[in-house]
C-alpha positions in Angstrom: 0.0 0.0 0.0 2.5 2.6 0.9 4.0 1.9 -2.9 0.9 3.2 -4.7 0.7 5.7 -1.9 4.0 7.0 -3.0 3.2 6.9 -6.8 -0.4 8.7 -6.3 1.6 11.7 -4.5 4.1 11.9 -7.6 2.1 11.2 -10.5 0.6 14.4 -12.8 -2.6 14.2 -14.7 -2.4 14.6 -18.3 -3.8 16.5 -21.1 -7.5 15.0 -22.0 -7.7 13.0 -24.8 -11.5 13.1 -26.3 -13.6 11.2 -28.9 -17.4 11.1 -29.3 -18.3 10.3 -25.7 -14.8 8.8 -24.2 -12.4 11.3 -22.9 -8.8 9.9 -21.1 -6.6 11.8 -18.8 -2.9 10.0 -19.2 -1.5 9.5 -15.9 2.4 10.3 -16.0 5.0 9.9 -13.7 7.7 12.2 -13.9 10.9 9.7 -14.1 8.6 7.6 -16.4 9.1 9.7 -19.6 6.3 10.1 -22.5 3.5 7.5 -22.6 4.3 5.0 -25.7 0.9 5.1 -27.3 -0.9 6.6 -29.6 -4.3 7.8 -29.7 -6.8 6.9 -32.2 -5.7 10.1 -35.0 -2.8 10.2 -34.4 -2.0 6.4 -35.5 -4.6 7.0 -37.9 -2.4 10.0 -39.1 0.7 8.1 -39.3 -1.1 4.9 -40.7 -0.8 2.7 -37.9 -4.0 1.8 -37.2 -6.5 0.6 -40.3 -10.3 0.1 -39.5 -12.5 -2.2 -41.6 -15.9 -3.8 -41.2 -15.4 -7.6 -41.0 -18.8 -8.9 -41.6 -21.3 -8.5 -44.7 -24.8 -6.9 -44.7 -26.5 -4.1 -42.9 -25.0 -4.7 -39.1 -21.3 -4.1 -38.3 -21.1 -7.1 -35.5 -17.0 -6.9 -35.6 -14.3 -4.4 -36.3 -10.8 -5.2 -37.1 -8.2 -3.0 -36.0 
């Protein structure tokens, strides 16, 4: 417990990150350096990510990413 305790008390809250309805706030740590992900645009942007139905007809049941 006193681990986490002493992470809580160091950590900084991050910039929101927002789509549609979801919005993140990165937690960072300062000795931790940037976070190594992307979000959705930007590995969109740099081609990363694709998105394509994965079924037939009127209904998307699946997405591949």
């Amino acid at each position: 417990m006193e681990a986490i305790q002493a992470f809580v008390e160091i950590v900084k809250q991050g910039g929101k990150q927002s789509h549609l309805n979801l919005s993140l706030f990165p937690l960072l740590a300062p000795d931790a350096g940037e976070p190594d992900y992307l979000i959705l645009e930007e590995a969109l942007a740099k081609g990363t990510v694709e998105i394509s139905e994965a079924g037939m007809g009127d209904v998307v049941e699946n997405l591949h990413f």
